[in-house]
C-alpha positions in Angstrom: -17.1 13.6 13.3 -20.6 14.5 14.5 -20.7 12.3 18.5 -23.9 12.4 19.9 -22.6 13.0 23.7 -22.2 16.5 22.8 -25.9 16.8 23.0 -25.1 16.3 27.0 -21.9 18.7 26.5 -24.1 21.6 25.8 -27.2 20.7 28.7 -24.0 20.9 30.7 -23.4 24.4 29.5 -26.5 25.4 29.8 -27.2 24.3 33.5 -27.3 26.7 36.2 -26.0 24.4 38.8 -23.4 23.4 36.7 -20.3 21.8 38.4 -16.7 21.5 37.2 -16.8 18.9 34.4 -14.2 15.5 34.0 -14.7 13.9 31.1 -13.5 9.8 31.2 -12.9 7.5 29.1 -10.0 5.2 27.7 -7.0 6.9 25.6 -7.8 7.7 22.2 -11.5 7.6 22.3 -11.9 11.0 21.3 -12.1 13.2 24.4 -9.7 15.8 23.5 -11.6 16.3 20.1 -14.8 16.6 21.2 -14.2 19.0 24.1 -12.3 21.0 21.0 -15.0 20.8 19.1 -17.2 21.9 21.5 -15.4 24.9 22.3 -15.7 25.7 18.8 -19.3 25.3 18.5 -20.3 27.1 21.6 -17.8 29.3 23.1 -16.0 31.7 21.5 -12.5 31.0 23.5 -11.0 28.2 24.2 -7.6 28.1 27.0 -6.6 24.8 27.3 -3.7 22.9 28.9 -2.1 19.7 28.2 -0.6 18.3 31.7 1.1 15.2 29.2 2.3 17.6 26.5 3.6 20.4 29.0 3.8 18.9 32.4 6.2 21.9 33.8 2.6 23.8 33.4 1.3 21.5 36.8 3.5 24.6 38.5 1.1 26.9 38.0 -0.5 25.4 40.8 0.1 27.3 44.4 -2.1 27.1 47.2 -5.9 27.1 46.7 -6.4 30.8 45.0 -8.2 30.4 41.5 -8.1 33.8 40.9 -4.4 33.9 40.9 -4.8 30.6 38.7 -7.2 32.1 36.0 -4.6 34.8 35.8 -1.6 32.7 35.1 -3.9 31.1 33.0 -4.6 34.1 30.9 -1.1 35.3 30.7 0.2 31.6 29.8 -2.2 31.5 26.8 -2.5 35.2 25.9 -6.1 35.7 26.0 -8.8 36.4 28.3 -10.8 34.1 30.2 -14.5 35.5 30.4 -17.0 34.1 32.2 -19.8 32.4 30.1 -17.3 33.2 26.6 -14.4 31.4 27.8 -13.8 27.0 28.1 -11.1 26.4 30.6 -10.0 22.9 29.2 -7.4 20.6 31.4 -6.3 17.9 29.2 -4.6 15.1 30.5 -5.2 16.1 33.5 -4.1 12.5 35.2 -0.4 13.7 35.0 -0.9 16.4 37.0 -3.4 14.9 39.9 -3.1 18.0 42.2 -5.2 19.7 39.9 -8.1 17.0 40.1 -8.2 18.4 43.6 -8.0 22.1 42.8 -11.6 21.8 40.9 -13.7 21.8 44.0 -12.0 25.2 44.3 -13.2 26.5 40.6 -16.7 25.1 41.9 -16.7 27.5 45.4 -14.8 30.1 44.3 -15.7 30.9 40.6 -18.8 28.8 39.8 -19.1 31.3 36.8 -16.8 29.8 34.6 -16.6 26.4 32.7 -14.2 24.2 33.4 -13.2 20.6 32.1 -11.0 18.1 32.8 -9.9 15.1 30.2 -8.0 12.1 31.2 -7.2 8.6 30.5 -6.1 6.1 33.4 -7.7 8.5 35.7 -8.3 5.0 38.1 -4.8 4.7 38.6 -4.7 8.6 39.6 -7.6 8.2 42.2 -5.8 5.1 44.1 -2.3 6.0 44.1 -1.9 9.7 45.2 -3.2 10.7 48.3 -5.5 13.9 48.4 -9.2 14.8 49.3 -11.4 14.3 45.7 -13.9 16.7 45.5 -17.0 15.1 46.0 -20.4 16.6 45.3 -18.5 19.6 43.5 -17.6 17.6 40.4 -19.3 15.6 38.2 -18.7 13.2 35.1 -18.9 12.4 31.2 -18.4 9.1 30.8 -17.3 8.8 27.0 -16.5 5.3 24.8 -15.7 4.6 21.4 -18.1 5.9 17.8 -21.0 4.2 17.9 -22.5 2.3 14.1 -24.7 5.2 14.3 -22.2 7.7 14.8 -20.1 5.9 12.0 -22.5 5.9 9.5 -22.7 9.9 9.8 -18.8 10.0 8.9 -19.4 7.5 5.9 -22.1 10.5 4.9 -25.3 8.0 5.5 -27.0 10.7 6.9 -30.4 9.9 5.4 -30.0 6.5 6.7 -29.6 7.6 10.0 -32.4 9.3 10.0 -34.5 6.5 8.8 -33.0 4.1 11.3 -34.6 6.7 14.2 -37.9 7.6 12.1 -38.7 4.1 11.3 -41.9 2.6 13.5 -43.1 -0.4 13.2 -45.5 -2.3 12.2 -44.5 -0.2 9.5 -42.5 -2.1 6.8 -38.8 -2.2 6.6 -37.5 -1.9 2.8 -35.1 -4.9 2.3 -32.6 -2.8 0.5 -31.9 -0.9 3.4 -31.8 -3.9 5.6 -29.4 -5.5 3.1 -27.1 -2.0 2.9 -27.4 -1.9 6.5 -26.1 -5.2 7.2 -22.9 -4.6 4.8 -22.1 -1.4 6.7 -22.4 -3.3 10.2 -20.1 -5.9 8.8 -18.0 -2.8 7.9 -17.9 -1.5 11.2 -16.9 -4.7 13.2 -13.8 -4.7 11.8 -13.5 -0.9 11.7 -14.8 -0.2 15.0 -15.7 2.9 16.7 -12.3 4.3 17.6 -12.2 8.0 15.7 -8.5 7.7 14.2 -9.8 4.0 12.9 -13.0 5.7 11.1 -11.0 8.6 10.3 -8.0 6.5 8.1 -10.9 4.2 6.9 -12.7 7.6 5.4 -15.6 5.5 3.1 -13.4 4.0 1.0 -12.3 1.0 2.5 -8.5 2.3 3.1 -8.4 -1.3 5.4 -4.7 -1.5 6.0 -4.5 2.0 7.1 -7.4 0.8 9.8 -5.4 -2.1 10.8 -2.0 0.1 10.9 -4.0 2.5 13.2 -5.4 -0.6 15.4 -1.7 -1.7 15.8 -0.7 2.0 17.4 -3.4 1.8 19.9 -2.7 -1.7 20.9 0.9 -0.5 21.3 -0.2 2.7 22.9 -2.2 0.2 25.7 0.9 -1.7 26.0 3.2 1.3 26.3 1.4 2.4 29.4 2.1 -1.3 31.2 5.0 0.2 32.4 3.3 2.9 34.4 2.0 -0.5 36.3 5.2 -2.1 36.8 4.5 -1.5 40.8 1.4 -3.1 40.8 2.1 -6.4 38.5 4.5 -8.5 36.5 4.7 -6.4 32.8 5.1 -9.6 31.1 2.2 -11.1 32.7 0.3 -8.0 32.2 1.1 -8.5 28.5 0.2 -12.1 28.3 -3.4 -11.2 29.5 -3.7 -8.3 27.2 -2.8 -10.4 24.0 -5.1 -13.4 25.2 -8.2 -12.0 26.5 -9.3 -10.3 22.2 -9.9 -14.1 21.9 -12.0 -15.0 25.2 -14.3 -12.0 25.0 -18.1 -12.4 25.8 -17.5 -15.7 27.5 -17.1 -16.6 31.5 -13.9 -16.0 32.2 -11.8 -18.6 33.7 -8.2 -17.6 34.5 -6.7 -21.1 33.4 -8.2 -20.2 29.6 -5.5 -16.8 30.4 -2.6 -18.8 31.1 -2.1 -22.8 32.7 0.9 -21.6 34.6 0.0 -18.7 36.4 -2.0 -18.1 40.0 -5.6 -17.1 39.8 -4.9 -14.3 42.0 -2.5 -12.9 39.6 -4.2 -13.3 36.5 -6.6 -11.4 38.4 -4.9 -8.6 39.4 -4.5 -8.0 35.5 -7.6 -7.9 34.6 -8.8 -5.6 37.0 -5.8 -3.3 36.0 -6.9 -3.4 32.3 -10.7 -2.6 33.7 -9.4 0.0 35.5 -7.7 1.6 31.9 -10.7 0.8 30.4 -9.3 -1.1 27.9 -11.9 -4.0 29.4 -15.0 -4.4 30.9 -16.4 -6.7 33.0 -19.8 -8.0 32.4 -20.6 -9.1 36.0 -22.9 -11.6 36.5 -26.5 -10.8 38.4 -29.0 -12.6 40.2 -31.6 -10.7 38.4 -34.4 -11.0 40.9 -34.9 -7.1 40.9 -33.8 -3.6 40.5 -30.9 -2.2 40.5 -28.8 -5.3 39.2 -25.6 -5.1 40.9 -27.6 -5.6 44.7 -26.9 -9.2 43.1 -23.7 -9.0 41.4 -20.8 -11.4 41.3 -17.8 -9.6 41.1 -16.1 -12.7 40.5 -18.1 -14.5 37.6 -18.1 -12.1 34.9 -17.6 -12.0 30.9 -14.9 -9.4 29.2 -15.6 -7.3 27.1 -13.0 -5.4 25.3 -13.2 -1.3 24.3 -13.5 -2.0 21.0 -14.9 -4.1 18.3 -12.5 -3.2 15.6 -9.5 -3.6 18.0 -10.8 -7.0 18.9 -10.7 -7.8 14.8 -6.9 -6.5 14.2 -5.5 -8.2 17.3 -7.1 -11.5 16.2 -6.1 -11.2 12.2 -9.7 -10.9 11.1 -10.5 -8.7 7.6 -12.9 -7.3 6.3 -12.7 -9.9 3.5 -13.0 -12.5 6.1 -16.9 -11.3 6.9 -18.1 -10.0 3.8 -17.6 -14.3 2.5 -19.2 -15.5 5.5 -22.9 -15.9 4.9 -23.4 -15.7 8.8 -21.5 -13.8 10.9 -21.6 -16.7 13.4 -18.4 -17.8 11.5 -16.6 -15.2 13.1 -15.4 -16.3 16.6 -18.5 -18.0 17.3 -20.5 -14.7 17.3 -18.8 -13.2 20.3 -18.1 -10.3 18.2 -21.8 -9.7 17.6 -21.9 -9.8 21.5 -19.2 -7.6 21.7 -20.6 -5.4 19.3 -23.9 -5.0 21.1 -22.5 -5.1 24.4 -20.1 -2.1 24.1 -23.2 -0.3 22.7 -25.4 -0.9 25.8 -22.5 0.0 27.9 -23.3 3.7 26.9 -26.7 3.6 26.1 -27.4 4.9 29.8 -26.9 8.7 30.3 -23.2 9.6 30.4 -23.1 10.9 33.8 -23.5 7.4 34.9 -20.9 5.0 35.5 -21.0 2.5 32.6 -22.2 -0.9 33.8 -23.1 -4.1 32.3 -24.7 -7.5 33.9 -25.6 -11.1 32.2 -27.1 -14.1 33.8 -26.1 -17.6 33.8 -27.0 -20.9 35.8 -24.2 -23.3 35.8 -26.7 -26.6 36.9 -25.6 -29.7 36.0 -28.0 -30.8 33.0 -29.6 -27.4 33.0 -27.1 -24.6 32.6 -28.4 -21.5 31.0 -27.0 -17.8 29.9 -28.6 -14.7 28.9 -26.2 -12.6 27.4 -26.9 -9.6 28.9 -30.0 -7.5 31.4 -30.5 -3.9 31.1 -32.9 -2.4 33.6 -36.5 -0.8 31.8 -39.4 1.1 33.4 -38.5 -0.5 36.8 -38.0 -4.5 35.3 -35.1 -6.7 34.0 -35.1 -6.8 30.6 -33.3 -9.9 28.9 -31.2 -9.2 26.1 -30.1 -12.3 23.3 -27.6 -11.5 20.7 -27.5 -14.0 18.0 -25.1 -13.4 14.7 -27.4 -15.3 12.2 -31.0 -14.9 11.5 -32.0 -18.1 13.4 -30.6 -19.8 17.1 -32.0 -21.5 19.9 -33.4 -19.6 22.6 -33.8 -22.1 25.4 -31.8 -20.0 28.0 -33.9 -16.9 27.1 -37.5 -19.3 27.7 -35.7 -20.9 31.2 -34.8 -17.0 32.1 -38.8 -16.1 31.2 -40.1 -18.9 33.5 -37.8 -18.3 36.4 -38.2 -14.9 36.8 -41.4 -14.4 34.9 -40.6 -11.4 32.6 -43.0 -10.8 30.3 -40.9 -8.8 27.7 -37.5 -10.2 26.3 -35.3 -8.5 23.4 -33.5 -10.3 20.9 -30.6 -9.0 18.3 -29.7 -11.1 15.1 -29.4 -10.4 11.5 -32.7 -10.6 10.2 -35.9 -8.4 9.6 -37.8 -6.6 12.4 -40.2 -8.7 14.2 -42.1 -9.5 17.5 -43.7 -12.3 18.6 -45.6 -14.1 21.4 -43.5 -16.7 23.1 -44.3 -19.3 26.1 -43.1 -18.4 29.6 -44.1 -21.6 31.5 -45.6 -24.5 31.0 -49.0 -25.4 32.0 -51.4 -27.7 31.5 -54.4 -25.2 30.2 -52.9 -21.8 28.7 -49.3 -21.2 28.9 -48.1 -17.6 30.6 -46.6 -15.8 27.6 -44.1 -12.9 27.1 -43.8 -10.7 24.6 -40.1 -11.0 22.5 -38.9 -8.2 20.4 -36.3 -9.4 17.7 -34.2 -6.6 15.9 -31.4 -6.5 13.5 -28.3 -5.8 15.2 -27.4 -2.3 13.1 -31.0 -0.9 15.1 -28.8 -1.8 18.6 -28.9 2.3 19.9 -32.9 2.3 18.5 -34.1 -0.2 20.5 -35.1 1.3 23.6 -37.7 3.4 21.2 -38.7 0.4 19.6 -39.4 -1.6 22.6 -41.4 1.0 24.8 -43.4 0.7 21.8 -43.7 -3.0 21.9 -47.0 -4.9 20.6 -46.4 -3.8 16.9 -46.8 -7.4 15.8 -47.9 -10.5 16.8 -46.9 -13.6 14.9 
């Protein structure tokens, strides 16, 4: 499986002020793999360590002398580690949280070799031990589930691929493609993007293996609820879980979790299922300026969950289901569009940087409005509509336009390419205008290329 973060794997290599590595990212998202792969490709040794598999291995650890480590290291896997040859990998490296610490070491004392760290619940790690992290002499690889790009590639759409990033408009776009394209998206929202899932669907619609791999990762999320058991009520934890597939790219409200529970600990759930990553939180922004969260709401936010295709198994959707529906509006009201697009923007931001994700609302009486999400651009807010069908009011996109007045909007739905001029305000001679880019949902990780070259066509 060919994942386009390993583009940032090797500039890591590569860099001569390169720090200890800690790659992040929910369980089975495919850290472990890719690190292996990228040993593979670009070293030509690999000694790794898995503190889950092998935990009696944390041992090793004594004092704050890496040499002594590298060489208990070397005789534990039977091979030398060579600067610049070798990848020191530390897998799982959240059951042993001593060694988090020990990296600032690697970083002072033997900045000459590469070494990364891979770990799920990582969160929990940082706020429940008590050690100095090592700040400044670290850094991290944010990582999420296959992208519809990345999928493709394993259904061996290659050449499509590399239409969907050569294409430039006003250039035409061939309806065959755009009706192909459309059938593999529908594809992939019930697949999704975790690697097993692609793997047991393999191009030829294996769909009950899919959903049998979707049920182990929900159990494998609800296995780990007892590693919260000091922190929460399990069974609680578990309501929330099960419920929140269902409430996803709406404003959360905690009586729509459960009728007979506190707010507060309802709450205390969620943010336990952000901190796994099994969630995000869309927090809602001002959006009156750069960066976005200067204006965020930590408490008026939309969920999103980790994955599209998980979202589809634990609500009983099938593939079946979206290939009848003539719009995929039908499908939960389009949330899973959102979803869709929303856990691709999440990542669409280097991986060094935290992943973060804002929307707007106004909650007037007789005047409410939401824009479903904002993504900063060349130093503006850029408003972001995801509609499932080809058509759909945009009133909350033209009140978003006149209150802030943005002059470029971006709009995702299931029909053709296009761009058009649109009114920002009214006025009695000639009405302010923006500029509003509408693309196909499958061209979601081409659209920051297709935007900065905005003013293709004007209808």
């Amino acid at each position: 499986m060919q994942r386009r973060i390993m583009r940032e794997l090797v500039d890591w290599k590569d860099r001569r002020d390169r720090r200890p590595l800690v790659v992040r990212g929910a369980r089975q998202v495919g850290k472990t793999y890719l690190v292996e792969q990228f040993a593979r490709e670009h070293f030509g040794n690999l000694v790794s360590v898995n503190f889950d598999k092998t935990p009696e291995k944390a041992g090793f650890l004594r004092g704050h002398d890496v040499t002594e480590l590298v060489r208990l290291l070397e005789v534990d896997s039977g091979s030398t580690v060579t600067p610049g040859k070798t990848l020191l990998f530390l897998d799982e490296i959240q059951a042993a949280p001593e060694w988090l610490a020990m990296l600032r070491y690697f970083y002072e004392d033997r900045p000459d070799l590469h070494v990364i760290a891979a770990g799920s619940l990582l969160e929990f790690t940082l706020t429940e031990h008590e050690f100095s992290m090592p700040v400044g002499r670290i850094e991290y690889l944010h990582m999420g589930p296959m992208t519809f790009e990345e999928f493709l590639l394993a259904m061996d759409e290659k050449a499509l691929v590399d239409f969907l990033g050569s294409w430039q408009p006003p250039g035409a776009f061939p309806a065959p493609f755009h009706t192909k394209l459309l059938g593999h998206l529908r594809r992939f929202l019930v697949v999704g993007g975790m690697p097993a899932a692609v793997r047991a669907y393999g191009g030829e619609e294996h769909m009950e293996d899919v959903f049998r791999v979707h049920q182990l990762i929900l159990q494998s999320f609800a296995h780990d609820f007892a590693k919260y058991r000091k922190r929460v009520n399990v069974g609680r934890l578990r309501k929330v879980f099960n419920r929140l597939p269902s409430l996803i790219a709406r404003k959360l409200k905690y009586v729509n979790l459960d009728q007979n529970e506190k707010a507060r600990d309802l709450s205390d759930c969620v943010e336990l299922l952000a901190m796994a990553r099994v969630i995000h939180k869309v927090r809602h922004s001002s959006a009156n300026g750069l960066p976005l969260a200067a204006e965020a709401d930590d408490r008026d936010f939309k969920p999103l969950f980790l994955d599209c295709g998980l979202v589809c198994s634990a609500l009983g959707l099938r593939l079946t289901q979206l290939q009848l529906a003539d719009e995929l509006t039908l499908v939960n009201d389009g949330a899973l569009c959102e979803q869709f697009v929303g856990q691709h923007l999440l990542h669409q931001q280097p991986a060094y940087m935290q992943p973060d994700l804002f929307y707007w609302n106004r909650e007037a009486r007789g005047s409410a409005a939401e824009v479903d999400y904002l993504f900063p651009l060349d130093g503006h807010v850029l408003p972001i509509e995801v509609k499932a069908g080809k058509t759909g009011t945009l009133r909350s996109l033209h009140v978003f336009l006149r209150e802030k007045g943005a002059r470029l909007a971006l709009r995702f739905n299931s029909d053709m390419p296009s761009e058009h001029l649109v009114a920002r305000a009214d006025a009695a001679d000639e009405p302010a205008t923006a500029r509003l880019v509408s693309l196909p949902l499958y061209l979601v990780e081409q659209w920051p290329r297709l935007v900065a070259n905005a003013r293709w066509r004007t209808t």
